[in-house]
C-alpha positions in Angstrom: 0.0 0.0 0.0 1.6 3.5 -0.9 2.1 5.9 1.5 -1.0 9.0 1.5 0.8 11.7 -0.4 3.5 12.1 -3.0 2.4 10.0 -5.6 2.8 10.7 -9.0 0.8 9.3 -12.4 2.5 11.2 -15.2 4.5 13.5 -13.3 1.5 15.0 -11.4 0.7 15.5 -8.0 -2.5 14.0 -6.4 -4.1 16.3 -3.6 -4.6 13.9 -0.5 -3.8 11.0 -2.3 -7.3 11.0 -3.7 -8.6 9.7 -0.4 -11.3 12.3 1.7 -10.1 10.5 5.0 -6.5 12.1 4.4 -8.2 15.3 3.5 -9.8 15.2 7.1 -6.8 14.0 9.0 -5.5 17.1 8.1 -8.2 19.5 8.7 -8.4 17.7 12.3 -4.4 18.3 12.8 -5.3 22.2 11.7 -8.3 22.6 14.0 -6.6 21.7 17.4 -3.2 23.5 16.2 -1.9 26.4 18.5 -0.1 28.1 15.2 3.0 30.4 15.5 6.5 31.7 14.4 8.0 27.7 14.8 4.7 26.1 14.1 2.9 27.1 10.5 -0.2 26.3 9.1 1.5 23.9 6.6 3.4 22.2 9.1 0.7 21.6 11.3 -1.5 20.3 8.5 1.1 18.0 7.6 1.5 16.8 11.3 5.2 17.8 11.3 7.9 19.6 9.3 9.1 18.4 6.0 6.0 16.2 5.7 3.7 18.9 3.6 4.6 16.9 0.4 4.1 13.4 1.5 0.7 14.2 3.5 -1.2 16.7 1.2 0.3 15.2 -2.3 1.1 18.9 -3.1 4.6 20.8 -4.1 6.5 21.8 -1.2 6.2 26.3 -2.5 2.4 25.3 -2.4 2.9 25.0 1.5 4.9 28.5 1.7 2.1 30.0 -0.2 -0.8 29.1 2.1 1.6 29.9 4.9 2.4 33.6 3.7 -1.4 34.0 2.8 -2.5 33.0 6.3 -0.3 35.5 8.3 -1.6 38.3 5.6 -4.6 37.6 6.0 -4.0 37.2 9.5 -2.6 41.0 10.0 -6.1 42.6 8.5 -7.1 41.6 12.4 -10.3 40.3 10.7 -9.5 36.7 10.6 -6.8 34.4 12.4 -3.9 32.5 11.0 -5.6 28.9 11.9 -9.1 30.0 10.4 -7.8 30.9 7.4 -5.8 28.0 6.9 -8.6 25.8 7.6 -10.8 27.6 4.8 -7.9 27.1 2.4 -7.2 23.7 3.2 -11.2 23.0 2.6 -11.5 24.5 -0.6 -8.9 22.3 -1.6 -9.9 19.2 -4.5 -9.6 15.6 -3.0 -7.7 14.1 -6.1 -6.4 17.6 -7.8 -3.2 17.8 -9.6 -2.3 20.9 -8.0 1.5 20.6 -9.5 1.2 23.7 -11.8 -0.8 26.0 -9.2 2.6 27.1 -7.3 3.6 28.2 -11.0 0.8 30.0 -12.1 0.8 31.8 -8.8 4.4 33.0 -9.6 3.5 34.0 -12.1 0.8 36.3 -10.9 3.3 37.5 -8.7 5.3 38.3 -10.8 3.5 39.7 -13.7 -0.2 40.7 -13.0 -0.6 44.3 -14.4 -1.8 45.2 -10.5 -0.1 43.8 -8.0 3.1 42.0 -9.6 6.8 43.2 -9.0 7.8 43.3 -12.4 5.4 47.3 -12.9 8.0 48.5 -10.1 11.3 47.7 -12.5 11.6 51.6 -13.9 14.9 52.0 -15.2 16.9 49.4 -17.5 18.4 46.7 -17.4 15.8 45.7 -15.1 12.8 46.6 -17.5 14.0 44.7 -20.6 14.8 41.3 -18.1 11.1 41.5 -16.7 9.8 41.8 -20.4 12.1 38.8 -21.1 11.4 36.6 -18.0 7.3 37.5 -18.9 7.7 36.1 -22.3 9.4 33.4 -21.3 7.1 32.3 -18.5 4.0 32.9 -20.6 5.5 30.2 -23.3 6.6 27.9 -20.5 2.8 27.7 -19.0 1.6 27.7 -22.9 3.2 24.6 -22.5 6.1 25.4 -25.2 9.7 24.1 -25.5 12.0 26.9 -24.3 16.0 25.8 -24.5 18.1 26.5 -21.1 19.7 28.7 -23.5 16.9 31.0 -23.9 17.1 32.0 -20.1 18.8 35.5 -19.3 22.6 35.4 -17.5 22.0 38.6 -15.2 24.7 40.2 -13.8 24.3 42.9 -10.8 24.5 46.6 -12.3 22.9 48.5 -9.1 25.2 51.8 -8.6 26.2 51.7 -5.0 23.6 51.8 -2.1 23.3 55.4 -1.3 20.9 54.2 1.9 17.7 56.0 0.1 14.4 53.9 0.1 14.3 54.1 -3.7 18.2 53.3 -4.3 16.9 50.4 -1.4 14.1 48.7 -3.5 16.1 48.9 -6.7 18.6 46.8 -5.4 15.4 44.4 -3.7 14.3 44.1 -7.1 17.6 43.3 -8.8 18.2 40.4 -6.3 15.1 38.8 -6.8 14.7 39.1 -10.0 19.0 37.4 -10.6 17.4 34.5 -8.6 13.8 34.2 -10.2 15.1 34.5 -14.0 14.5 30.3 -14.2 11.4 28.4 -15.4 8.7 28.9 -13.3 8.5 24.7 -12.3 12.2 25.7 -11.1 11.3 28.2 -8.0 12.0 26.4 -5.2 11.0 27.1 -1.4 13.1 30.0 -0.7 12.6 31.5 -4.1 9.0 31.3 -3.6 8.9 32.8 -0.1 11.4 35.6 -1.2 8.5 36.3 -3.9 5.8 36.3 -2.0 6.9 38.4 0.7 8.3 41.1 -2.0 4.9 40.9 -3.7 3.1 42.0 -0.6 5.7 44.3 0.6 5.3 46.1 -2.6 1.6 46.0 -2.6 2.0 48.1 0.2 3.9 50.8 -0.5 1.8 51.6 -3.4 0.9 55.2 -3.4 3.0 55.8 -0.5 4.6 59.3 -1.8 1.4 60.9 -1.8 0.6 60.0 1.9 4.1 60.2 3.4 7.6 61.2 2.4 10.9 60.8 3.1 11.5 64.0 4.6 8.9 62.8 7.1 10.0 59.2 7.8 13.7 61.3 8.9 11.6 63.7 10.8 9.4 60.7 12.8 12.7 58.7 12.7 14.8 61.4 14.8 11.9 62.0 17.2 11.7 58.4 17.9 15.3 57.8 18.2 15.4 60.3 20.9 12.7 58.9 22.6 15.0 56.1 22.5 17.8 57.6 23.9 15.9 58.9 26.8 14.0 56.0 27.8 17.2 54.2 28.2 18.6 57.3 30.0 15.5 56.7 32.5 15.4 52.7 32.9 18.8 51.7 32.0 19.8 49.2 29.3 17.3 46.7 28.1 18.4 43.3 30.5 19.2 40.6 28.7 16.7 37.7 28.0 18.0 35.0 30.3 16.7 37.9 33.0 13.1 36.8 32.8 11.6 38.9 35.4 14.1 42.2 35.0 13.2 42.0 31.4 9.6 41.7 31.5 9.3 44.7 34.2 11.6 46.9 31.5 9.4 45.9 29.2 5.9 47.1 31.2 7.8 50.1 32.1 9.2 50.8 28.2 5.3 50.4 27.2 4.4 52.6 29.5 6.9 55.9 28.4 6.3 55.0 24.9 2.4 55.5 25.5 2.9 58.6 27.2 6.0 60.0 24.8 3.2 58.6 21.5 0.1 60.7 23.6 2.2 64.1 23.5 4.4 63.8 20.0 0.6 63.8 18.6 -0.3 67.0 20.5 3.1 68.7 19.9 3.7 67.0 16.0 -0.5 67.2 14.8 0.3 67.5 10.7 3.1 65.0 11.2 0.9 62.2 13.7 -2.3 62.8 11.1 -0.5 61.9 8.2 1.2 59.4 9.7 -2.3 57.9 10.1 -3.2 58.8 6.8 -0.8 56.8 5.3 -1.7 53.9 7.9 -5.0 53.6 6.8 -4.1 53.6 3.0 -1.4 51.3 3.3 -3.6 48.7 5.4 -6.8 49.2 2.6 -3.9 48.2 -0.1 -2.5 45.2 2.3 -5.9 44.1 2.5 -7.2 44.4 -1.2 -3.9 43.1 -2.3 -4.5 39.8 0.1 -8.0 39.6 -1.0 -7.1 39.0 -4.7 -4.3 36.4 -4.0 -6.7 34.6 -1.8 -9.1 34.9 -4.7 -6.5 33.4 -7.3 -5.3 30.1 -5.7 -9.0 29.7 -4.5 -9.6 29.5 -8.4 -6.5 28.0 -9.3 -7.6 24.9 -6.6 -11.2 25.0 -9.0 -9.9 24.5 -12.1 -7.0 22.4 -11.1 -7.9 19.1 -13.0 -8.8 15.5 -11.1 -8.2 12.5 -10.4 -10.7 9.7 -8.9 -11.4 10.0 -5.8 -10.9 6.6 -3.8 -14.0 5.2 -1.9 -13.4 3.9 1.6 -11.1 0.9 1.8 -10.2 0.7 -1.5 -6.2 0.5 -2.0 -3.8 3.2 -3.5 -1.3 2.2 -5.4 
């Protein structure tokens, strides 16, 4: 008897075997799960670590993708972590061939007019290789023969850091898109979770010029680092974590200034505080439209995904 999971008929991946028991096991695993920093939703739907492949018969970047979209969603406050998880999980196929799903979601995340990386590469070289890598991946999930050849060498051109946000994200985007110029079926775990997180770190700073600048981040920056200063001035040095208790009354004490120091910046700083809040606001509407429509992808990309029979009870895999 094969073991519930990675099993393959013509290169393809089987969701749950095929079998609705495995399917439940999971869920089950998911609902009494305490999920956190060391313990994510994949793991704990696979009943361990490394396992994700072997127990839910899906690619390994499948399991960083439901992870990432649980702690977004997760952050909206609307929704927890282990809920969400449970809803993706569910809308899963018994039987789908979910092999190509991690791919097209790439893709999206790379490409899509609204929320992919590749509308932030402005200046060239970085321009003409997004072009290239889009053609490319649009003839690989065509299902056409490309040639290793074909693939772009990139080598690093970024001037040297000048410590600017812009000059920052430049070199972000270089970097990721050096590692990501492969075929799509080639993105492995890390490449996947370096793309999903630039994707949604992106999504929101959309728009963030007109809400806040610069010249403000320095301005909020300085105030807080003297804040800084004089809290430390007040309670001494942070105590190290092997000192439980000293620690966790800095802590309550830290909380505490920072409150008060937060409660009078906004009275002495108003224009700076309400934009600051401004910006908040629009940058958490964008987080939360861009998690809605990834959410709304893989859900569709688990429809459409094509099946397989779905075993009855007692009937053998092989």
């Amino acid at each position: 008897m094969a073991s519930p999971g990675k099993q393959a008929i013509a290169s393809s991946w089987i969701s749950f075997a095929a079998d609705p028991a495995q399917k439940e096991r999971c869920l089950a695993r998911l609902r009494g799960a305490e999920l956190g920093p060391d313990n994510q939703p994949s793991d704990c739907a696979a009943g361990g670590k490394q396992r994700f492949s072997d127990e839910l018969g899906m690619p390994e970047t499948l399991a960083v993708v439901i992870d990432v979209l649980c702690w977004l969603r997760q952050s909206e406050g609307k929704i927890s972590a282990r809920k969400q998880a449970i809803d993706l999980i569910e809308a899963i196929p018994v039987g789908a061939d979910l092999g190509t799903v991690s791919q097209r979601y790439a893709h999206w995340l790379l490409h899509d007019a609204q929320w992919g990386i590749a509308q932030y590469c402005t200046t060239e070289p970085l321009r003409s290789l997004s072009a290239r890598l889009r053609a490319l991946h649009d003839k690989e999930l065509a299902g056409l023969a490309i040639d290793d050849s074909e693939w772009p060498a990139f080598e690093q051109v970024t001037s040297t850091d000048t410590g600017a946000a812009d000059a920052a994200d430049d070199q972000h985007m270089e970097d990721l898109l050096a590692s990501l110029a492969v075929p799509l079926r080639r993105i492995d775990v890390e490449q996947m979770g370096r793309l999903c997180g630039a994707a949604a770190y992106f999504a929101g700073e959309k728009a963030r010029s007109d809400y806040w600048t610069d010249s403000e981040q320095r301005q909020m920056d300085d105030l807080y680092g003297a804040f800084c200063v004089s809290t430390e001035q007040t309670l001494g040095p942070r105590p190290p974590p092997q000192q439980t208790a000293e620690l966790k009354d800095w802590i309550r004490q830290e909380q505490a200034l920072d409150a008060a120091w937060e409660k009078q910046m906004r009275q002495q700083q108003l224009q700076l505080w309400r934009r600051w809040d401004a910006w908040g606001k629009k940058q958490a509407a964008l987080y939360a439209a861009f998690n809605g429509s990834a959410v709304d992808l893989i859900l569709s990309l688990f429809k459409r995904a094509p099946r397989r029979d779905v075993f009855a009870p007692g009937q053998q895999l092989h």
